[in-house]
FIRO-640350 format. One record per residue (C-alpha): x, y, z. Coordinates in steps of 0.2 Angstrom, whole numbers, padded with zeros to 4 digits. Example, Ala and Ser with C-alpha at 12.3 -4.5 7.8 and 13.67 -1.06 7.14 Angstrom:
% residues 2
+-------+-------+-------+
|  east | north |    up |
+-------+-------+-------+
|  0062 | -0022 |  0039 |
|  0068 | -0005 |  0036 |
+-------+-------+-------+
END
This chain:
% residues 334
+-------+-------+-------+
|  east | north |    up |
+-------+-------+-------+
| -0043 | -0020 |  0048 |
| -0033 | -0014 |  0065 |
| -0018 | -0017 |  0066 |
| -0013 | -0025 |  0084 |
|  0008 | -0022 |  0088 |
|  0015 | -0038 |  0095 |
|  0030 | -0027 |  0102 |
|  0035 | -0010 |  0106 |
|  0035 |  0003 |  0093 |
|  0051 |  0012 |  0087 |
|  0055 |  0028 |  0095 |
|  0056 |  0041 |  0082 |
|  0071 |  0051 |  0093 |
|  0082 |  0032 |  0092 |
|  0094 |  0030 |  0077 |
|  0108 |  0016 |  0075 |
|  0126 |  0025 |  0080 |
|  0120 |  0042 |  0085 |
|  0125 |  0049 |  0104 |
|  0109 |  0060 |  0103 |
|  0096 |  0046 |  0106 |
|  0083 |  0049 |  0118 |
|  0092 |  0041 |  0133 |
|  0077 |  0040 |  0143 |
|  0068 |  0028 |  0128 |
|  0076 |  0011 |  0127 |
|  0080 |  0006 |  0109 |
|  0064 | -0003 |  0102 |
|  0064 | -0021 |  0096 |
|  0070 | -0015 |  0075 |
|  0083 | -0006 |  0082 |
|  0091 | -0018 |  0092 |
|  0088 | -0029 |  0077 |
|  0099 | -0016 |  0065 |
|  0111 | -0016 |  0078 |
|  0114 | -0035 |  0080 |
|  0113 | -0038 |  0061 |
|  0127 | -0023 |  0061 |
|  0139 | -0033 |  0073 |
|  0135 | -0051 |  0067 |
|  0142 | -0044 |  0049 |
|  0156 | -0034 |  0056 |
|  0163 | -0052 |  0066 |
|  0160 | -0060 |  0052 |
|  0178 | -0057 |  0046 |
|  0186 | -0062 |  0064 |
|  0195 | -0078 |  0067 |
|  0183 | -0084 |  0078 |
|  0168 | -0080 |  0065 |
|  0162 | -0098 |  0070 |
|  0158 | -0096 |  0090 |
|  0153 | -0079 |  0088 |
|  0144 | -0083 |  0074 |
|  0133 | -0092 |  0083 |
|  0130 | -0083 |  0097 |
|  0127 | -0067 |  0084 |
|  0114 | -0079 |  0078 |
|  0103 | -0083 |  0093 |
|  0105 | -0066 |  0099 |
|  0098 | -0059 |  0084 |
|  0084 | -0072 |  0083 |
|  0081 | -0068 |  0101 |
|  0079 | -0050 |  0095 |
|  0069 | -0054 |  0080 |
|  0054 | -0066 |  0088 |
|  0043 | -0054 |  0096 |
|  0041 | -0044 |  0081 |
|  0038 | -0060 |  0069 |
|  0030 | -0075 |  0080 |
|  0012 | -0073 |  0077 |
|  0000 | -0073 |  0094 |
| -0012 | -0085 |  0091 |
| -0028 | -0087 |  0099 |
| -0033 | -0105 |  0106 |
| -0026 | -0124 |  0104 |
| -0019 | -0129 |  0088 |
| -0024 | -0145 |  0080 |
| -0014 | -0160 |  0078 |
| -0014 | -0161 |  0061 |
| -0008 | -0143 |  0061 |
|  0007 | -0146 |  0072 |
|  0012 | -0161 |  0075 |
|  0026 | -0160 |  0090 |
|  0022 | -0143 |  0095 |
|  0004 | -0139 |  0100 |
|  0001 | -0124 |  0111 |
| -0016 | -0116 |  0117 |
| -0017 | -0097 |  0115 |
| -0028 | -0083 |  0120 |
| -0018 | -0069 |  0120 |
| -0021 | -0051 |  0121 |
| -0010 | -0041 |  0108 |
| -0009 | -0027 |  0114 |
| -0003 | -0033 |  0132 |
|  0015 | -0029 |  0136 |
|  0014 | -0038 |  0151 |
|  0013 | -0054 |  0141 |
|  0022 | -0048 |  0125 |
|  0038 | -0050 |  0142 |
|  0030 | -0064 |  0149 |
|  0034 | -0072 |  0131 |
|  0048 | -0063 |  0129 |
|  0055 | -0072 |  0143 |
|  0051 | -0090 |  0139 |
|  0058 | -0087 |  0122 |
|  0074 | -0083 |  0130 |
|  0075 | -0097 |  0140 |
|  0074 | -0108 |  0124 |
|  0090 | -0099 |  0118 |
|  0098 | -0101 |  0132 |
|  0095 | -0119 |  0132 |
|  0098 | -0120 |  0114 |
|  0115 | -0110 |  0117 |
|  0121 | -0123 |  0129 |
|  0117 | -0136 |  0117 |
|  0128 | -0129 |  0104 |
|  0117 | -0117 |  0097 |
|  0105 | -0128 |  0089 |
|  0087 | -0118 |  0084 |
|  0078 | -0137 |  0078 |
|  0063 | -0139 |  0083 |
|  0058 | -0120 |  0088 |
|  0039 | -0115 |  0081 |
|  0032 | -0098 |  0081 |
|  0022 | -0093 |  0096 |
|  0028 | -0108 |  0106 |
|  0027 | -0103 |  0125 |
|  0036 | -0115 |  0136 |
|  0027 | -0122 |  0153 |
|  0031 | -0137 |  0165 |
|  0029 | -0154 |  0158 |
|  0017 | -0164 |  0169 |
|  0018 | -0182 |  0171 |
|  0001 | -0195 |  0165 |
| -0013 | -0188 |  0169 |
| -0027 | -0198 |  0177 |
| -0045 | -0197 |  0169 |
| -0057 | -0193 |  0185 |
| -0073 | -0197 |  0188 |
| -0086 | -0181 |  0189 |
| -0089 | -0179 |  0207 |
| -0102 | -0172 |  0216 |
| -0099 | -0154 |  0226 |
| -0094 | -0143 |  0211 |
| -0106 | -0130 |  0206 |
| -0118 | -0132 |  0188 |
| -0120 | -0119 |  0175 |
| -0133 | -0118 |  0164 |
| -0127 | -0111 |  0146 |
| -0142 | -0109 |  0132 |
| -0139 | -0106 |  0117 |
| -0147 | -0097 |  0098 |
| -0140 | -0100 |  0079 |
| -0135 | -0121 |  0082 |
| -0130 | -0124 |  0065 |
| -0128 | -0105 |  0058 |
| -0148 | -0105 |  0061 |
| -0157 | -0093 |  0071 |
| -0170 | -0100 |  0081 |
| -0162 | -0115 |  0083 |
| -0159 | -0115 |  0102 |
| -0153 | -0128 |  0116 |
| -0146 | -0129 |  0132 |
| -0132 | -0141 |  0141 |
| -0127 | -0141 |  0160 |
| -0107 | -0141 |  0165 |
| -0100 | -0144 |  0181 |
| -0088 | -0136 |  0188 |
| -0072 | -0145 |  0199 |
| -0063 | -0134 |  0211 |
| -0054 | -0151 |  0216 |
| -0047 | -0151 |  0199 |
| -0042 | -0133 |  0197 |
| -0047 | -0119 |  0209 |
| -0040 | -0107 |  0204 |
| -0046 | -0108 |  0188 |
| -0065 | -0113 |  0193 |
| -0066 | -0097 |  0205 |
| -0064 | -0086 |  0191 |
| -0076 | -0095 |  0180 |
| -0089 | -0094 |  0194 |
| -0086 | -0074 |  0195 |
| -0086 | -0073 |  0176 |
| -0103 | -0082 |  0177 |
| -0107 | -0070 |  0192 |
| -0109 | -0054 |  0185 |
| -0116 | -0061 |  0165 |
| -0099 | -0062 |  0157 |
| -0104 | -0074 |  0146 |
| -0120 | -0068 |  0141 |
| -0121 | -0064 |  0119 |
| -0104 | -0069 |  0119 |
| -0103 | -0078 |  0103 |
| -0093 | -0093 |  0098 |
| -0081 | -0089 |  0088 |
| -0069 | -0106 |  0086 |
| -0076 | -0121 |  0081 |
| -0065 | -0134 |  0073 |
| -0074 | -0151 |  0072 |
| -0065 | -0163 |  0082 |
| -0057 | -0155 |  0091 |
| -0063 | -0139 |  0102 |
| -0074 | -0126 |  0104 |
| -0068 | -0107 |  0109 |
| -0077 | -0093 |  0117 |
| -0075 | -0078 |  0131 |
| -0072 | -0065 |  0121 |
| -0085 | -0053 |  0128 |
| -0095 | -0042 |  0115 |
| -0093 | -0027 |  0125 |
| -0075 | -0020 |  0118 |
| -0074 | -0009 |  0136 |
| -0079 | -0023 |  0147 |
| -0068 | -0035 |  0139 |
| -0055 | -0023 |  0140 |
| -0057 | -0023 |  0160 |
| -0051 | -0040 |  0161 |
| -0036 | -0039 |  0148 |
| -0023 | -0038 |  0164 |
| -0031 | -0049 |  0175 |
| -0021 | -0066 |  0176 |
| -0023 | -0080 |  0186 |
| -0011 | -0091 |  0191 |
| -0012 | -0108 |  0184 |
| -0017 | -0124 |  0192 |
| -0009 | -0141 |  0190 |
| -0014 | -0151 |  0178 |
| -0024 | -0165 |  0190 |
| -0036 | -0171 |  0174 |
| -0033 | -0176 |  0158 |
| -0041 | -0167 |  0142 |
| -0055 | -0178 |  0136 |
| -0071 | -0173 |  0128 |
| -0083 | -0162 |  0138 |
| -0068 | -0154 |  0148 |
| -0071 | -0137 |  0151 |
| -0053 | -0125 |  0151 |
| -0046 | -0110 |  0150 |
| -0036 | -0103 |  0137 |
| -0019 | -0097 |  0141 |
| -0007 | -0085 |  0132 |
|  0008 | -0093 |  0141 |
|  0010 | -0097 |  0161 |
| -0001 | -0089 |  0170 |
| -0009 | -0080 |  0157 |
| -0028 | -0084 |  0157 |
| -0041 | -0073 |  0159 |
| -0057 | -0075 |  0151 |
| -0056 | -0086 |  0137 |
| -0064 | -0104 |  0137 |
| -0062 | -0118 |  0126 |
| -0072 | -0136 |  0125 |
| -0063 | -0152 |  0120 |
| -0074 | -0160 |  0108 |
| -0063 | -0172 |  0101 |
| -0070 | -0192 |  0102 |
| -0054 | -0198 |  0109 |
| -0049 | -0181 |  0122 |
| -0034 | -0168 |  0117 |
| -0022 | -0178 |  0129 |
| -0007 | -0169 |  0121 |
| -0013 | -0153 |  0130 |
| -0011 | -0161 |  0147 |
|  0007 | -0159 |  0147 |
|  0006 | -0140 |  0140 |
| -0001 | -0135 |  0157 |
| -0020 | -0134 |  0151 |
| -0030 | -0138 |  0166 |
| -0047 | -0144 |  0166 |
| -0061 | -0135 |  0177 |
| -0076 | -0147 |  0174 |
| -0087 | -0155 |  0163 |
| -0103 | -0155 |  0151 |
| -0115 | -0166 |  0158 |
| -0125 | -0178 |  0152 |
| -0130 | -0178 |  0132 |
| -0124 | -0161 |  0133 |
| -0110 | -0162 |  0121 |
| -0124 | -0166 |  0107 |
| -0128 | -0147 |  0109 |
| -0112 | -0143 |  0109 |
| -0107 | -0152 |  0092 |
| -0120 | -0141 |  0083 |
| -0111 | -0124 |  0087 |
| -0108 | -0116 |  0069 |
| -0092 | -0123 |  0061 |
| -0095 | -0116 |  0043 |
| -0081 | -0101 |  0045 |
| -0067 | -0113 |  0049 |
| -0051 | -0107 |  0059 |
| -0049 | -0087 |  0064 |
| -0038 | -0076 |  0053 |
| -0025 | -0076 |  0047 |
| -0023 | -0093 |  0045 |
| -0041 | -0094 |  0039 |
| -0056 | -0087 |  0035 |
| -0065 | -0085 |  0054 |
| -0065 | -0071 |  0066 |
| -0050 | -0061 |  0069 |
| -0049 | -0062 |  0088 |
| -0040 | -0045 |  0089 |
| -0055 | -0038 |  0079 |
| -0067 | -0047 |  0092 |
| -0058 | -0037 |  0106 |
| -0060 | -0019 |  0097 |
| -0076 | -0019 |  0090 |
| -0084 | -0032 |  0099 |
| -0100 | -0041 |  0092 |
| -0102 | -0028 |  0082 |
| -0089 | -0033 |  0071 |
| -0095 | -0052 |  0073 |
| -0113 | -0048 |  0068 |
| -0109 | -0040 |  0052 |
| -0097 | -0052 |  0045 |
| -0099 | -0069 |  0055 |
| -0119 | -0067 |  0055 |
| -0120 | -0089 |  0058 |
| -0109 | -0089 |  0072 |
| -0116 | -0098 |  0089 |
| -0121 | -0086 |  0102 |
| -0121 | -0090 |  0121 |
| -0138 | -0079 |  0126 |
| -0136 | -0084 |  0144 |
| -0124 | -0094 |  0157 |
| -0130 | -0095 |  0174 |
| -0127 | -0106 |  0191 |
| -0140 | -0119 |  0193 |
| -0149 | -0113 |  0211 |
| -0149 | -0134 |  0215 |
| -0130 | -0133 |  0214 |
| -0128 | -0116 |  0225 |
| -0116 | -0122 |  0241 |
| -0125 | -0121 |  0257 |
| -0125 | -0108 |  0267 |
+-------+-------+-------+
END
């Protein structure tokens, strides 16, 4: 398999305590860890081991956390994490959000710092964004525009097609719809497959087939929205890596009772399947489980190098969008 870095590489001209380092190459993420550890052990003797201690220790975690927090790729179930769930679709080869994370991690220590150093409670990947308050459920108004997904292999099975509707809600996030129309626009989603299922709980896709085309669309984040709609069944969103992270990835609450818990982690809806739509949408293949590495389903960094070439050969069952496009009846006047 590929290996994707989730941090800068060490410089091969950097070593720990020599003068001829390459100045003009900024000591990667191992060596600053080396030199940390170093000073932690050599304060370890002082008088005021205690303090220092601690600050020795979030800085080193600080330093440690790019390298070791695993990105992962979509909303994590409840059941999974209980008081830390966070919605991923992260690119990992991305510096631009490897900083963005890098940031939000920081904060955390700093927070944690002030609180006397206390690191309970901190879960790997976690990418801190601004707590909303309730969110109301809304009604599905008329205005936003409809697209039409079909789709082959319900149930792993070839053959077996359908269809469902979604409405999009610029009210609700316009950002966030505005890129889904242009996504829809020029065939995005077209054989992209499905490649998260989790019964109960959501549905993940956007990840085109094409390795160059999705590569196109790697550093283009949008801004978020405000959450203004809670996550219940049938809401359409995108996946983030973080704030404003999203790009092309999509995901479909499925879930009887709604993922509320993902309201106040920034997730904002951008419509809603229609009708008995969701009775296609239940049937998408769930048989491979969750992605690699914590289990046995598409590795999402795999998805982005080789494309469906990769998916075809080892995830033959998975759901496949064959087309996504605007309902003509739904097209804004001119």
């Amino acid at each position: 398999a590929t290996a994707i870095s989730s941090g800068p590489r060490d410089s091969p001209t950097t070593s720990i305590g020599s003068s001829k380092a390459n100045a003009s190459t900024p000591p990667s993420i191992k060596t600053k860890q080396k030199i940390l550890i170093y000073h932690f052990t050599m304060t370890s003797n002082s008088p005021s081991f205690s303090s220092r201690r601690v600050v020795c220790l979030l800085s080193a975690l600080l330093a440690i956390l790019p390298t070791t927090l695993a990105f992962t790729s979509g909303p994590i179930a409840p059941s999974v994490l209980p008081s830390n769930h966070n919605l991923r679709s992260t690119w990992a080869e991305d510096t631009a959000l490897h900083a963005a994370r890098r940031r939000d991690v920081f904060q955390w220590v700093k927070r944690a710092a002030l609180m006397g150093g206390s690191v309970v409670g901190l879960t790997s990947g976690t990418a801190r964004v601004p707590a909303v308050g309730a969110v109301e459920t809304e009604e599905v108004t008329s205005g936003g525009r409809i697209v039409t997904f079909t789709v082959d292999n319900l149930d792993g099975v070839p053959g077996n097609t359908g269809s469902f509707q979604v409405q999009l809600q610029p009210s609700w996030a316009p950002r966030g719809v505005e890129r889904f129309e242009e996504l829809t626009s020029i065939g995005f989603f077209n054989d992209c497959r499905v490649f998260r299922v989790l019964p109960g709980f959501v549905v993940q896709f956007g990840i085109n087939g094409n390795p160059t085309v999705q590569s196109e669309w790697r550093s283009k984040s949008l801004r978020d929205d405000p959450v203004k709609v809670s996550n219940e069944r049938g809401t359409l969103v995108f996946a983030t890596a973080g704030r404003d992270s999203r790009t092309t990835q999509i995901f479909i609450n499925t879930r009887e009772q709604g993922n509320a818990f993902l309201d106040s982690q920034g997730f904002a809806p951008i419509g809603k399947v229609l009708g008995d739509g969701m009775e296609v949408v239940d049937r998408m293949y769930a048989g491979y489980g969750e992605g690699s590495p914590k289990g046995n389903g598409p590795n999402q960094g795999r998805i982005q190098l080789q494309g469906n070439s990769y998916l075809k050969e080892s995830f033959p069952k998975l759901t496949l969008i064959s087309g996504a496009k605007f309902d003509d009846s739904s097209a804004p006047s001119a």
